[in-house]
Backbone as ProteinMPNN parsed JSONL, in Angstrom:
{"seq_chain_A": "XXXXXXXXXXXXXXXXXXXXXXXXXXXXXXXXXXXXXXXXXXXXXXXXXXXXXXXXXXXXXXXXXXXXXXXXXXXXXXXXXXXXXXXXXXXXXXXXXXXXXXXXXXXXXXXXXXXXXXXXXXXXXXXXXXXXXXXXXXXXXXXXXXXXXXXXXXXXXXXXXXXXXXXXXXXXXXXXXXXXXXXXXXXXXXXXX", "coords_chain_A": {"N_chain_A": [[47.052, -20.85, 65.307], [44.77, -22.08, 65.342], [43.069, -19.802, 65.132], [43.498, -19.052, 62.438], [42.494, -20.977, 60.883], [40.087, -21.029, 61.53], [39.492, -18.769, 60.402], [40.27, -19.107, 57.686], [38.376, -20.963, 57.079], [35.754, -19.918, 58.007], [36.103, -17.776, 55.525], [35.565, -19.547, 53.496], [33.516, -20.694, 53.423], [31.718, -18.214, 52.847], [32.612, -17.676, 50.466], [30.937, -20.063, 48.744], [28.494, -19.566, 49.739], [27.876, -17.286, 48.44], [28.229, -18.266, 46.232], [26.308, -20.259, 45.575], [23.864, -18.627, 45.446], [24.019, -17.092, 42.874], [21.937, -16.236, 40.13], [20.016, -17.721, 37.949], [20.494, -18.783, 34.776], [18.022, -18.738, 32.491], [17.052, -18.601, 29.869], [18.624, -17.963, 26.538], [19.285, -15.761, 23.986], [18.958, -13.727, 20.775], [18.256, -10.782, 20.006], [17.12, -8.741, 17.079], [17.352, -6.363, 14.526], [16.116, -4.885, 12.275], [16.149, -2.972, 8.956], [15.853, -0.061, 7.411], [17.923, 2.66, 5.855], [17.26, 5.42, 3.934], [16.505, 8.113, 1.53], [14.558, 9.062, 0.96], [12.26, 12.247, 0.764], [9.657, 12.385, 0.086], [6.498, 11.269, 1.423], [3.746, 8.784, 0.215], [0.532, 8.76, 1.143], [-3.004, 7.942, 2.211], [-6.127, 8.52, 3.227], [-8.54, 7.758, 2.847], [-11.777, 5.989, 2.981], [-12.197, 2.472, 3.26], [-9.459, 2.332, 2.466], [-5.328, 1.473, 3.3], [-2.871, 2.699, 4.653], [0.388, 1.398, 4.399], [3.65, 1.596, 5.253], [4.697, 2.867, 2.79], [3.163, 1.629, 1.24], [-0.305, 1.564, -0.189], [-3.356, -0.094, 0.065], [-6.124, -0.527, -1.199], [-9.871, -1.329, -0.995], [-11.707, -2.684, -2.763], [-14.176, -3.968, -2.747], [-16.653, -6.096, -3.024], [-18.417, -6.921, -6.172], [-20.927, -6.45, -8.327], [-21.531, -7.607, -11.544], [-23.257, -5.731, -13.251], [-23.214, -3.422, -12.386], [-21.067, -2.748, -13.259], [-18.807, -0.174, -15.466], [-17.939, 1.336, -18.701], [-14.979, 1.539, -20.093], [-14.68, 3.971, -21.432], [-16.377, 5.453, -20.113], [-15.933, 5.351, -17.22], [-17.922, 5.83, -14.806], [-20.396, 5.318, -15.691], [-22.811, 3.037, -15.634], [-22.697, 0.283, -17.605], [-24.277, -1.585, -17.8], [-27.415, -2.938, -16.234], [-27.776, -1.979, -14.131], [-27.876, 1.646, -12.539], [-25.675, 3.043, -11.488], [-22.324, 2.975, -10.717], [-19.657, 0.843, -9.241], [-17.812, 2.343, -7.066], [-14.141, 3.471, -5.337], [-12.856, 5.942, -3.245], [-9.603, 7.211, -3.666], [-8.159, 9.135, -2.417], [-4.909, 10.52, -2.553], [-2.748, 11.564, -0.402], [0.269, 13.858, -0.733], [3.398, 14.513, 1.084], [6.048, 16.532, 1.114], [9.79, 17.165, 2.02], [10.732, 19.102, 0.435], [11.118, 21.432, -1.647], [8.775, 22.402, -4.882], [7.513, 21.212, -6.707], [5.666, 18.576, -7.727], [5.765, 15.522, -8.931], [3.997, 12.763, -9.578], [4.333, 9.274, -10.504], [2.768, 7.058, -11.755], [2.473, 3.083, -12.815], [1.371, 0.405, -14.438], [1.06, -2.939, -13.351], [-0.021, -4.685, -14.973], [-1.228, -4.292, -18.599], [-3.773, -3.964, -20.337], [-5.828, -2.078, -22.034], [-6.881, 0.968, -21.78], [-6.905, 0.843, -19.198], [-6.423, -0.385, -15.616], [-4.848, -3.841, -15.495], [-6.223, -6.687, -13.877], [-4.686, -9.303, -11.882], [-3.927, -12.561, -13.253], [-5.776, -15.568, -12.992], [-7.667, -14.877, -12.146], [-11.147, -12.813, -12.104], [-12.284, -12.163, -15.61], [-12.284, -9.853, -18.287], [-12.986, -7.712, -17.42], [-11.268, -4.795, -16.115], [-9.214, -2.026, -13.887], [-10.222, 1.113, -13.653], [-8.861, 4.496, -12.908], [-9.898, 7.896, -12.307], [-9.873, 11.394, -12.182], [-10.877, 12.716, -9.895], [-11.336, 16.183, -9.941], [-11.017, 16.803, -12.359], [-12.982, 14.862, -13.656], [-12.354, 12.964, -15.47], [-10.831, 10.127, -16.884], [-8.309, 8.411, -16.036], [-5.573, 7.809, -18.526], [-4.181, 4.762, -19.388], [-2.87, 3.64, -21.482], [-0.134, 3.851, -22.316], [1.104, 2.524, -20.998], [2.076, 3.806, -18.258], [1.214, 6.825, -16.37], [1.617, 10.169, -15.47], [1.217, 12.504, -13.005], [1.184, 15.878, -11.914], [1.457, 18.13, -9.124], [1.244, 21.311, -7.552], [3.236, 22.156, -4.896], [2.006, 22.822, -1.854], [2.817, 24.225, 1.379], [4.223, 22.251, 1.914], [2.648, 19.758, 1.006], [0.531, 18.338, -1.208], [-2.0, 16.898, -2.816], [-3.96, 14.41, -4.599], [-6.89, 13.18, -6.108], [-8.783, 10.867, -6.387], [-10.823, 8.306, -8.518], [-11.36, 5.553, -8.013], [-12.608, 2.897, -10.659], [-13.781, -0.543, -11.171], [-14.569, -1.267, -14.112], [-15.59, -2.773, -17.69], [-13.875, -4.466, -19.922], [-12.72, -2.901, -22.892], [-14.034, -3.328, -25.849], [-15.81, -5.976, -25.153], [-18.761, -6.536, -23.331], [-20.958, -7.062, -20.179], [-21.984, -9.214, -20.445], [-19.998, -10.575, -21.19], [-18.412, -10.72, -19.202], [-16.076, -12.31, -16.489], [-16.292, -14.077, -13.542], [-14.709, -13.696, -10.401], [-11.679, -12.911, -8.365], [-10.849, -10.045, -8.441], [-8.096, -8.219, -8.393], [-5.946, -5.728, -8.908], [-2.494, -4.24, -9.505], [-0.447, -1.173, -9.412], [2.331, 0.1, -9.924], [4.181, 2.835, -8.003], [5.954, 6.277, -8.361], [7.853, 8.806, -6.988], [9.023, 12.119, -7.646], [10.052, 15.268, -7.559], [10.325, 18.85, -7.832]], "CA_chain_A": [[46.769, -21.683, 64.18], [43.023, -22.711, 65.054], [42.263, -18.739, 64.155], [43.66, -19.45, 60.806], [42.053, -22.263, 60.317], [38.832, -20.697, 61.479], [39.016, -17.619, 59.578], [39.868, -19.804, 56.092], [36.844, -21.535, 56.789], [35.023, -18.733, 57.18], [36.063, -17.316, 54.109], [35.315, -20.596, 52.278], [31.828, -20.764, 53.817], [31.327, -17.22, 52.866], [32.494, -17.902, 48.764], [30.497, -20.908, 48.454], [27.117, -18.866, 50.073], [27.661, -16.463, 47.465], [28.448, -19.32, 44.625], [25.059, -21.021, 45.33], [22.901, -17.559, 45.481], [23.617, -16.729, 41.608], [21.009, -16.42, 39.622], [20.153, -19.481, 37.184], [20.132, -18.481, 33.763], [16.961, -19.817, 32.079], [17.26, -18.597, 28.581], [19.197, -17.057, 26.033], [19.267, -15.571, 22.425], [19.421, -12.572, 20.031], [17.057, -9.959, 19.247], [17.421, -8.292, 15.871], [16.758, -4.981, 14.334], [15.761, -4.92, 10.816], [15.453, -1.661, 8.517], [16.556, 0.707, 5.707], [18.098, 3.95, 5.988], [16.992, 5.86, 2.795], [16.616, 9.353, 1.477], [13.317, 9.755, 0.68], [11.66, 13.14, 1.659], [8.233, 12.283, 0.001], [5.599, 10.041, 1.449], [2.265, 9.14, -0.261], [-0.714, 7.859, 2.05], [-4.028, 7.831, 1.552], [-6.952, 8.116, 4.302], [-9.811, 7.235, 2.225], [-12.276, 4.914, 3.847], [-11.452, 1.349, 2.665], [-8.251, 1.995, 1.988], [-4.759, 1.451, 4.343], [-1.437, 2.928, 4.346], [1.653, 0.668, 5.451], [5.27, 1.45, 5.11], [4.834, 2.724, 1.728], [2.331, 0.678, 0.122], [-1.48, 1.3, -0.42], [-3.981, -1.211, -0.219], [-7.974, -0.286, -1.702], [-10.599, -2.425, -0.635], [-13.151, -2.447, -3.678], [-15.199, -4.634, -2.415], [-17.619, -6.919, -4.087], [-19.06, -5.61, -7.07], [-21.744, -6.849, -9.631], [-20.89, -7.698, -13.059], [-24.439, -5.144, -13.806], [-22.701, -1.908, -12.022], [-19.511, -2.254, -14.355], [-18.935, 1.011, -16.348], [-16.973, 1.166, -19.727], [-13.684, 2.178, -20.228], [-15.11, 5.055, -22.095], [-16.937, 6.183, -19.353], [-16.192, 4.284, -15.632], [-18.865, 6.417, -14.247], [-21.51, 4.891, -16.042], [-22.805, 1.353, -15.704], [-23.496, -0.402, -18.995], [-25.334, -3.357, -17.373], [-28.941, -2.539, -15.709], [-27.912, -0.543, -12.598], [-27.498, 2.952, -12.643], [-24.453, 4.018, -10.709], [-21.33, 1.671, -10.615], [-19.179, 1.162, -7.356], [-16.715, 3.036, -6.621], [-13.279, 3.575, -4.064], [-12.037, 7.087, -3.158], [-8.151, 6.94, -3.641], [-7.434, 10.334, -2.317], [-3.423, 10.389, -2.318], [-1.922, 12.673, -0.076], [1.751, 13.975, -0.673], [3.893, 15.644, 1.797], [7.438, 16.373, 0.885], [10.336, 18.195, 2.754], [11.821, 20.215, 0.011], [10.83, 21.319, -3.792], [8.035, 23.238, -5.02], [6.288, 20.906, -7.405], [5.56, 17.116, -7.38], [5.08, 14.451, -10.149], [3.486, 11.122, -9.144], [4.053, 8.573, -11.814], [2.075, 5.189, -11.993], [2.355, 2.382, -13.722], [0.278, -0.451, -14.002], [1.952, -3.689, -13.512], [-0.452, -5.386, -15.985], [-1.618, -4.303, -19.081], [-5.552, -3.66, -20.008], [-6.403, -0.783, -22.602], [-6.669, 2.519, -21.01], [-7.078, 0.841, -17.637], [-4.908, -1.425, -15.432], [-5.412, -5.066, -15.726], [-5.717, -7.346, -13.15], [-3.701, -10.136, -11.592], [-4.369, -13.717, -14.116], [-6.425, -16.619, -12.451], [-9.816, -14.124, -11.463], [-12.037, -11.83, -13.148], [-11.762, -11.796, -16.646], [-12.568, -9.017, -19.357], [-12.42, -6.675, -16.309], [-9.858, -3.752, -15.835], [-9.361, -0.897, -12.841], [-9.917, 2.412, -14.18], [-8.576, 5.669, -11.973], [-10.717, 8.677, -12.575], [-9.322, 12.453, -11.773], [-12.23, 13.996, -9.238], [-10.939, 17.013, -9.923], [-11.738, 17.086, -13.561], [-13.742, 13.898, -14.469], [-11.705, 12.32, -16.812], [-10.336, 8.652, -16.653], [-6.393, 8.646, -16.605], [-5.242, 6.942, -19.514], [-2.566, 3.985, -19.455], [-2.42, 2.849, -22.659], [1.463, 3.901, -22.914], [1.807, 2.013, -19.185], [2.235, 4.084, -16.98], [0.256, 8.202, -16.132], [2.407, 11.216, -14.383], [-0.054, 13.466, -12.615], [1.755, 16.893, -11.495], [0.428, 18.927, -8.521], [2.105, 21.941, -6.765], [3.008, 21.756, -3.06], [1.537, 24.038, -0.439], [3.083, 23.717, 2.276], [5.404, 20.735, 1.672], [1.773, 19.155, 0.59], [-0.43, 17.878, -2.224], [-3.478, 15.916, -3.107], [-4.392, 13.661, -6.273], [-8.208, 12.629, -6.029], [-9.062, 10.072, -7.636], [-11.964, 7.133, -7.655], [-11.073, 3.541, -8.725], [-14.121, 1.798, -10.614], [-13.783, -1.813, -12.579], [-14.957, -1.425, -15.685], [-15.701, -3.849, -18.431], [-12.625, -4.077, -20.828], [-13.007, -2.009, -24.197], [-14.95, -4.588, -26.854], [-16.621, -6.713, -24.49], [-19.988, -6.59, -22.91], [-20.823, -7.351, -19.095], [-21.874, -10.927, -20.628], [-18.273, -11.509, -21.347], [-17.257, -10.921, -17.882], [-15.776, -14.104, -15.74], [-16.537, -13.366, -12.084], [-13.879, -14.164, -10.009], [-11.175, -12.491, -7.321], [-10.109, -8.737, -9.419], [-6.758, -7.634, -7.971], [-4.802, -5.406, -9.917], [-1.516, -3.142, -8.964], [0.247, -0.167, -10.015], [3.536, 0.878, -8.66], [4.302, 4.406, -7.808], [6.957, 6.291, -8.116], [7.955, 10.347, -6.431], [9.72, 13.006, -7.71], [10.17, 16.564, -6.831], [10.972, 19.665, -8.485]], "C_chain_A": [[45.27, -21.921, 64.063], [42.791, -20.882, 64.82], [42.478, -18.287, 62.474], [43.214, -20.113, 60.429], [40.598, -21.825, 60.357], [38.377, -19.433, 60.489], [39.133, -18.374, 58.224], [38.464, -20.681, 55.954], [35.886, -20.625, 56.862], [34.665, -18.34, 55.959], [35.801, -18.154, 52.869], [34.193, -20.558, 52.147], [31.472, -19.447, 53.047], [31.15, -17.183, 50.629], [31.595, -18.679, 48.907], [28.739, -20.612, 48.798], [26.732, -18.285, 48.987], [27.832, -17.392, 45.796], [27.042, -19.845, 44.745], [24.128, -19.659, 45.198], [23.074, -16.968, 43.861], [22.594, -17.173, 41.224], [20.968, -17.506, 38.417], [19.564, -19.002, 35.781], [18.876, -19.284, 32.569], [16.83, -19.915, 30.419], [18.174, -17.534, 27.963], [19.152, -16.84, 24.955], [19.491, -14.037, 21.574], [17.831, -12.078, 19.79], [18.171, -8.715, 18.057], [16.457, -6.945, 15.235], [16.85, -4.828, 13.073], [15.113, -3.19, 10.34], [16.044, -1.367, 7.597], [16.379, 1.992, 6.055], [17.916, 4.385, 4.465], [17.154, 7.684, 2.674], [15.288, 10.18, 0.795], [12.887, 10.835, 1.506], [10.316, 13.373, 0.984], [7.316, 11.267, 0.547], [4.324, 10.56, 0.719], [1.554, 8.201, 0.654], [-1.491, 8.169, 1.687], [-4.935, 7.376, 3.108], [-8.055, 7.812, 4.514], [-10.085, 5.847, 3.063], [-11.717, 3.823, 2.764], [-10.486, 1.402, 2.184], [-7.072, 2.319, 3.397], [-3.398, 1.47, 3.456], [-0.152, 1.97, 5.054], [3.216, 0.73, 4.985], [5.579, 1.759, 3.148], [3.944, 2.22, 0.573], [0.832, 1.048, 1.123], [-2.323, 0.269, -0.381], [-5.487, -0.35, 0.152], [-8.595, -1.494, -1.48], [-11.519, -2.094, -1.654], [-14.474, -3.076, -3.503], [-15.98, -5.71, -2.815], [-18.697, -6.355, -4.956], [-19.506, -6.604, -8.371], [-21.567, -6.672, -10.877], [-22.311, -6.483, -13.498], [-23.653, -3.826, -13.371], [-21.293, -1.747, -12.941], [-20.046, -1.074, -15.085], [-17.822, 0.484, -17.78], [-15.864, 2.211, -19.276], [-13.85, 3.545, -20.929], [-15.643, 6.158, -20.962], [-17.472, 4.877, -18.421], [-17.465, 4.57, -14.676], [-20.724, 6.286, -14.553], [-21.619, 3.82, -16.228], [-22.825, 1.364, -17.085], [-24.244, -1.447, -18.611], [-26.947, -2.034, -17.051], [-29.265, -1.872, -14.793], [-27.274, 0.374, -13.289], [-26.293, 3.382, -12.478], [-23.336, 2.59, -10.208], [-20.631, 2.025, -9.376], [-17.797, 1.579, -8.445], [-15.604, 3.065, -5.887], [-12.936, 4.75, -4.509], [-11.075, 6.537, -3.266], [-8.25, 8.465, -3.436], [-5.934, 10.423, -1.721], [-2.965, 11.444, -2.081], [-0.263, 12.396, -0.006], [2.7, 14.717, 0.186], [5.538, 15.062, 1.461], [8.473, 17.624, 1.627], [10.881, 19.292, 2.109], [10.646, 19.752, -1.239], [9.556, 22.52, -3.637], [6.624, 22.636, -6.102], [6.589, 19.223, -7.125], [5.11, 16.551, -8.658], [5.055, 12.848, -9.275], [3.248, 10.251, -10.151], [3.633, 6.913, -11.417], [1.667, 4.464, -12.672], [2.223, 0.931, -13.421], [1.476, -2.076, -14.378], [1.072, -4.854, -14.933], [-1.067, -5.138, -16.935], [-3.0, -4.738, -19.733], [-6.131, -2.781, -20.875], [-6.342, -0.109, -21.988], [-6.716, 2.191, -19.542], [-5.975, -0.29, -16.873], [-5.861, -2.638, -15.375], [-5.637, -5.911, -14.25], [-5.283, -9.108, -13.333], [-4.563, -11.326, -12.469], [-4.363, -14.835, -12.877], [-7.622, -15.946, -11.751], [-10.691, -13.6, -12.228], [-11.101, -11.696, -14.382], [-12.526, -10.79, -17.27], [-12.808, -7.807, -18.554], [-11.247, -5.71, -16.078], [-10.737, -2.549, -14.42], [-9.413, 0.608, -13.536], [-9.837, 3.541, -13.112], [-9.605, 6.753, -13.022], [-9.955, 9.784, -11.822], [-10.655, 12.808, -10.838], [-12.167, 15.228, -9.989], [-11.094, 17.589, -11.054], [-12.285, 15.998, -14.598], [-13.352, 12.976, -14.82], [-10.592, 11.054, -16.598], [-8.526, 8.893, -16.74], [-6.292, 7.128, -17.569], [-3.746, 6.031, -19.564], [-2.11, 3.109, -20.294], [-0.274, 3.011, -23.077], [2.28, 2.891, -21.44], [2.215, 2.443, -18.063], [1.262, 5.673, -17.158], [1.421, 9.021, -14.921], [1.354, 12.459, -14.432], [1.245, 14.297, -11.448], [1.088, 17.723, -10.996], [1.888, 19.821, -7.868], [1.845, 21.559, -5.553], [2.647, 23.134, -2.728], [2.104, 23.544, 0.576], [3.59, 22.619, 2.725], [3.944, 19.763, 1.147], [0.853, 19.436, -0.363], [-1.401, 16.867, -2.207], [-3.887, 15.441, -4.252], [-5.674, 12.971, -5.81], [-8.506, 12.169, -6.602], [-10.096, 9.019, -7.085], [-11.429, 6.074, -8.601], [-12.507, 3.221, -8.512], [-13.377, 0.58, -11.338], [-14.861, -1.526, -13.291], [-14.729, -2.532, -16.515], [-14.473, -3.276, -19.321], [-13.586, -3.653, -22.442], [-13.438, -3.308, -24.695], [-15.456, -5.643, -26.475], [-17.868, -6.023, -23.572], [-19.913, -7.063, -21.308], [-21.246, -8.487, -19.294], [-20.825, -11.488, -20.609], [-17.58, -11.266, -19.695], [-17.389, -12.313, -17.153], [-15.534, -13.571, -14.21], [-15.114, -14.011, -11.426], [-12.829, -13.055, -8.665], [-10.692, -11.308, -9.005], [-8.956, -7.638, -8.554], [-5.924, -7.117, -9.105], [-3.822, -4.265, -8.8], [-1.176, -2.361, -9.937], [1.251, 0.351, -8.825], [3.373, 2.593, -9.039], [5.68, 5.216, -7.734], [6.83, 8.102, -7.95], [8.635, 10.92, -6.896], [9.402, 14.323, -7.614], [11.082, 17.985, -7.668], [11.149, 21.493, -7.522]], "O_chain_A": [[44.639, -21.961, 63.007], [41.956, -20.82, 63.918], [41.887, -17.548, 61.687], [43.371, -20.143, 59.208], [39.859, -22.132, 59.422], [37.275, -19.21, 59.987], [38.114, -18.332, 57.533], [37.764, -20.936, 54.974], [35.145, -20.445, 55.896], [33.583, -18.401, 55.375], [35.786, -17.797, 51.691], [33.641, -20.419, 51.056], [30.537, -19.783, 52.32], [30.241, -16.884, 49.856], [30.78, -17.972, 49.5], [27.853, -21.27, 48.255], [25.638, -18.482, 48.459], [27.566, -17.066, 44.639], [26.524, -19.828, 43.629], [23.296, -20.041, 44.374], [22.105, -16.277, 43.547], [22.119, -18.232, 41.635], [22.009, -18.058, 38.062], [18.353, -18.844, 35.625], [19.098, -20.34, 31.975], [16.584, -20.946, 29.792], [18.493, -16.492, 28.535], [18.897, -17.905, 24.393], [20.378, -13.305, 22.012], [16.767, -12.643, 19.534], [19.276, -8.182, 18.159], [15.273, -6.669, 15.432], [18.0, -4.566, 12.719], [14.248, -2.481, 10.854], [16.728, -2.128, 6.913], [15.337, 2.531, 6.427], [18.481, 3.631, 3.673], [17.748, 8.389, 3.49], [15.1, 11.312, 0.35], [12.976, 10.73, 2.729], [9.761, 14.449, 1.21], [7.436, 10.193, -0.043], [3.87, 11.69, 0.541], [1.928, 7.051, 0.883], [-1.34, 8.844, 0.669], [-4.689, 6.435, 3.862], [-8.654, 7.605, 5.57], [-9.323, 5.019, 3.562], [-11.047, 4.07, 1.761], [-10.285, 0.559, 1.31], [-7.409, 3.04, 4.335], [-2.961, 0.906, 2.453], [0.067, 2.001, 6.265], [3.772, -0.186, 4.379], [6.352, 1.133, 2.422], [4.035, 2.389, -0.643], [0.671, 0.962, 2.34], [-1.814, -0.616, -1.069], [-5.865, 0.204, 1.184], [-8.053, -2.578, -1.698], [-12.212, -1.106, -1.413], [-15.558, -2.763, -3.997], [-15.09, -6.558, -2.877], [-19.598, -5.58, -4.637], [-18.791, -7.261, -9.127], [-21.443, -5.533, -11.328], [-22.179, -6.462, -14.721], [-23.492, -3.08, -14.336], [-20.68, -0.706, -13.18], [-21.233, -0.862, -15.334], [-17.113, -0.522, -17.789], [-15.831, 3.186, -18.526], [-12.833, 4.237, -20.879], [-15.394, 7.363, -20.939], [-18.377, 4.044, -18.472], [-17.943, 3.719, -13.926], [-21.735, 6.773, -14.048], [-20.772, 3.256, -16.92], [-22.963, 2.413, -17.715], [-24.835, -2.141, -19.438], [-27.277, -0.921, -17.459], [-30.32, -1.32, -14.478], [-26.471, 0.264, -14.216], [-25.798, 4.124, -13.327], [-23.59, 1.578, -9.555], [-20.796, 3.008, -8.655], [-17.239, 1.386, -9.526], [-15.966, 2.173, -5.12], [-12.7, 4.969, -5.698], [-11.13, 5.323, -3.068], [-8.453, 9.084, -4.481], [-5.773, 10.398, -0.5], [-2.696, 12.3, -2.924], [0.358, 11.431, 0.437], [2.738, 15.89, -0.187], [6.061, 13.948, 1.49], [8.077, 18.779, 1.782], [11.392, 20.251, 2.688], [9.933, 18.815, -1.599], [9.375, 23.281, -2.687], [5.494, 23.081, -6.307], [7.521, 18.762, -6.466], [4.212, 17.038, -9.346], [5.868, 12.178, -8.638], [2.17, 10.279, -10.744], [4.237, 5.969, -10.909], [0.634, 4.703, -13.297], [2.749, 0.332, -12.483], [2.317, -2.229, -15.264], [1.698, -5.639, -15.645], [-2.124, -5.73, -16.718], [-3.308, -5.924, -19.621], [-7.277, -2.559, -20.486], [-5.476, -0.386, -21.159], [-6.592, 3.082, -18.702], [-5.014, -0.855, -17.395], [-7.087, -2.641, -15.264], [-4.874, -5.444, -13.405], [-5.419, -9.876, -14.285], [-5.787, -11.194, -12.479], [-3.458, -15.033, -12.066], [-8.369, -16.478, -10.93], [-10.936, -14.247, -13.246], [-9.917, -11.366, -14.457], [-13.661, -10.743, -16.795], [-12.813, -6.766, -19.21], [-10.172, -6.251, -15.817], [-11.904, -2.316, -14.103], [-8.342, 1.082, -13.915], [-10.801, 3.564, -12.346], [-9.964, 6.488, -14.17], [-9.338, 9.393, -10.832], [-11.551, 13.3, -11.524], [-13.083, 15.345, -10.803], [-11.308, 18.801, -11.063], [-12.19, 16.032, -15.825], [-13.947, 11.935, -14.542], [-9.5, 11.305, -16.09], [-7.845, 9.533, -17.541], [-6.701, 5.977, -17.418], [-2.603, 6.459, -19.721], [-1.326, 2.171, -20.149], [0.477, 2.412, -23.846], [3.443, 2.693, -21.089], [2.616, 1.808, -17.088], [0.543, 5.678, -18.157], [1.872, 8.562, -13.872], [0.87, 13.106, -15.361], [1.934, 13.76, -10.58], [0.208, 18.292, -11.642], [3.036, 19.403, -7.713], [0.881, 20.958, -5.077], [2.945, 24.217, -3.231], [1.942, 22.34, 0.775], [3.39, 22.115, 3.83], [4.402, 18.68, 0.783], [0.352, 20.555, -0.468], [-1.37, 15.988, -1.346], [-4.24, 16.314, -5.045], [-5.464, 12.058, -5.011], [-8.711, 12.679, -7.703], [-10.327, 8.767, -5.902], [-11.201, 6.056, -9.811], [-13.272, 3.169, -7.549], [-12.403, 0.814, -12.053], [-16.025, -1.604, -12.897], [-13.8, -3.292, -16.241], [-14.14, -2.098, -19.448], [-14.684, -4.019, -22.86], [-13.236, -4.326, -24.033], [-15.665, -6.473, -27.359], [-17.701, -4.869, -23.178], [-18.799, -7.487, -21.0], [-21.011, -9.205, -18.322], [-20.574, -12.611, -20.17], [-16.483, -11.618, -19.259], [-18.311, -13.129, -17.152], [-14.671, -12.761, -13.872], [-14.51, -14.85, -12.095], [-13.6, -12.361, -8.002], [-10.37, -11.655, -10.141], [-9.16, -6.467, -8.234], [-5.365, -7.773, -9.984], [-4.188, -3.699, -7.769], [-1.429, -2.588, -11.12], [1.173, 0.738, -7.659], [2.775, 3.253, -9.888], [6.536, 4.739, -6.989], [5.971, 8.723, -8.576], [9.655, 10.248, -6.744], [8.186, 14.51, -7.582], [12.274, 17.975, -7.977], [11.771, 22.413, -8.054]]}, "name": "protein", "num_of_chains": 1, "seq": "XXXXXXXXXXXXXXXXXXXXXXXXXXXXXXXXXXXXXXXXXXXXXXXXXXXXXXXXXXXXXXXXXXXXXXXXXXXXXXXXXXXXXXXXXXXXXXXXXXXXXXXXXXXXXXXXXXXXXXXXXXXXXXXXXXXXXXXXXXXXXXXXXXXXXXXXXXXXXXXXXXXXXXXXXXXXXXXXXXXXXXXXXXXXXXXXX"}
């Protein structure tokens, strides 16, 4: 009997060693995995200095820019104030797509402006963004609201070169401009032929 009695104590001693030696849970909670399965097989980025690609979306840094370097909407490339040479941002938009043979890139300006896009209300007034083609000079026009610029692919890839200036809006003067923060957008949209 006393080696029954000694071996259940044993075996009590032996649970109760192993009941105090767990580990002591200190915290607990959820981690979460956020996303979107899609079917896009075009991206557009862009590796122009001052500008940054993220998940889809562009962002140009124009900088700070003197109501005297504005260009007209006629011609972004030329001040109308007292300096010579107006600022500028490369936008060179590269396209790489997995399938097709040609590409249309259509963009359209979320705010209306004459031939150029407008920007966002509470900053610069009488101000617009005008895009410019490198490639052959010439301002893209968005008086209908939006511009589809069509390049072939090479090699699942394309290139649209372009320079973003602000320009003074059509029938105003760089007197009429209202200095202020000049944010404008244009969405984008891919297709593939």
């Amino acid at each position: 009997m006393k080696k029954l009695i000694l071996s259940v104590a044993v075996l009590s001693a032996m649970c109760a060693a192993a009941a105090s030696s767990a580990a002591t849970v200190g915290a607990t909670g959820t981690i979460t995995f956020n996303g979107n399965i899609n079917a896009d097989t075009c991206e557009l980025t862009s590796n122009s200095a001052g500008t940054s690609s993220t998940g889809g979306n562009i962002a140009v840094n124009m900088g700070s820019v003197s109501t005297n370097t504005l260009g007209t909407e006629a011609s972004p490339v030329t001040s109308s104030g007292s300096l010579a040479t107006p600022s500028s941002q490369d936008l060179n938009l590269t396209l790489q797509c997995q399938t097709g043979t040609s590409v249309d890139l259509k963009l359209t300006r979320q705010v209306a402006s004459g031939k150029g896009i407008g920007l966002a209300p509470g900053g610069a007034q009488n101000v617009q963004i005008m895009l410019v083609d490198t490639s052959t000079g010439a301002p893209l026009d968005f008086t209908s609201g939006s511009v589809k610029l069509t390049k072939a692919l090479t090699g699942g890839y394309s290139t649209f070169p372009l320079k973003a200036y602000y320009t003074v809006v059509s029938g105003k003067t760089n007197a009429d401009v209202v200095v202020g923060a000049a944010n404008g957008t244009v969405n984008y949209e891919i297709s593939y032929n």
